[in-house]
C-alpha positions in Angstrom: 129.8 112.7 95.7 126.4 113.0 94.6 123.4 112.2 96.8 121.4 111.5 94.5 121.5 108.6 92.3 118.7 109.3 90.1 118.2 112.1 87.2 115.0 114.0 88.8 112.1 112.8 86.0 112.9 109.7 87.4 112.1 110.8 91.1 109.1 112.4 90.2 108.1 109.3 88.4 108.6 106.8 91.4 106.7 109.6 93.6 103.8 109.9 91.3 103.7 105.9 90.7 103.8 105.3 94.5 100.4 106.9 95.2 97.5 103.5 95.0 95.0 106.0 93.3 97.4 106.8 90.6 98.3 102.9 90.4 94.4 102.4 89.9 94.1 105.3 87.2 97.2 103.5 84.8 95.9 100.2 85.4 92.2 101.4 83.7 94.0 103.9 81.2 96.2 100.2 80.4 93.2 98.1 80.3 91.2 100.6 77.9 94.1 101.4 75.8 92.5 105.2 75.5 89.9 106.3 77.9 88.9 110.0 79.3 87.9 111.3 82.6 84.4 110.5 82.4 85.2 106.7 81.9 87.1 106.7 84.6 85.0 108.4 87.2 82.3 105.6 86.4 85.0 103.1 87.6 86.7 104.6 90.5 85.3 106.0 93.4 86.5 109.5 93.3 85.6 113.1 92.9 86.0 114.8 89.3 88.3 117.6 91.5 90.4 114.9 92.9 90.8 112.4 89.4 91.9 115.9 87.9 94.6 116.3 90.2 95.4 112.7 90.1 95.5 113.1 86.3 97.9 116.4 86.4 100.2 114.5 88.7 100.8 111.5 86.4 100.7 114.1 82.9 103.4 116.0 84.4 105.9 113.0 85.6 105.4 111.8 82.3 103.6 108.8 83.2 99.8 109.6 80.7 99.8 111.8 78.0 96.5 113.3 76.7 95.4 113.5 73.3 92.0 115.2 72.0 89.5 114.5 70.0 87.5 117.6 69.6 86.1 118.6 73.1 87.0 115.1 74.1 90.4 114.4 76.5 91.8 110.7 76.5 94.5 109.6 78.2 97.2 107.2 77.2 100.1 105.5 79.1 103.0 107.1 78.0 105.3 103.8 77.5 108.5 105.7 76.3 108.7 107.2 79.9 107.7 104.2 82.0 110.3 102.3 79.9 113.0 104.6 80.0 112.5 104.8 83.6 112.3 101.7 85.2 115.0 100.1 82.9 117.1 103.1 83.7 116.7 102.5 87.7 117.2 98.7 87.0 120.6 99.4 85.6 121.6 102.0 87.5 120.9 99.8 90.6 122.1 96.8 89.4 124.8 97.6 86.3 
């Protein structure tokens, strides 16, 4: 039997989603629809070293994805993913 119950984008979603910094990032990129790293330094309290790793985690689990306007970086919640996660878990857990 397998331990695991969950393909693995899925566990590096939870992990990255768990983290309250990375809860605080989605909720501004979600309020601002499209916003870059700039705009989001002015409205959290961290360094530009830390957001960046904060931003890599959540790019790679799927959770943002980037798009670029000339020099410019915005991020965007990447909806396919979140979906496809969370209503995968729900049925897997509850189907």
């Amino acid at each position: 039997m397998n331990v695991f119950c969950c393909p693995k984008s899925w566990l590096h979603f939870f992990k990255a989603s768990a983290d309250i910094h990375r809860q605080h990032i989605l909720l501004l990129i979600k309020k601002h629809k499209k916003i870059n790293a700039s705009r989001i330094l002015k409205e959290i309290k961290l360094s530009q070293p830390t957001l960046s790793h904060h931003l890599t985690i959540l790019k790679n689990a799927g959770l943002i994805v980037e798009e670029k306007k000339g020099r410019e970086v915005f991020y965007l919640i990447n909806n396919k993913t979140i979906s496809s996660c969370c209503l995968g878990f729900a049925k897997k857990m509850t189907g």
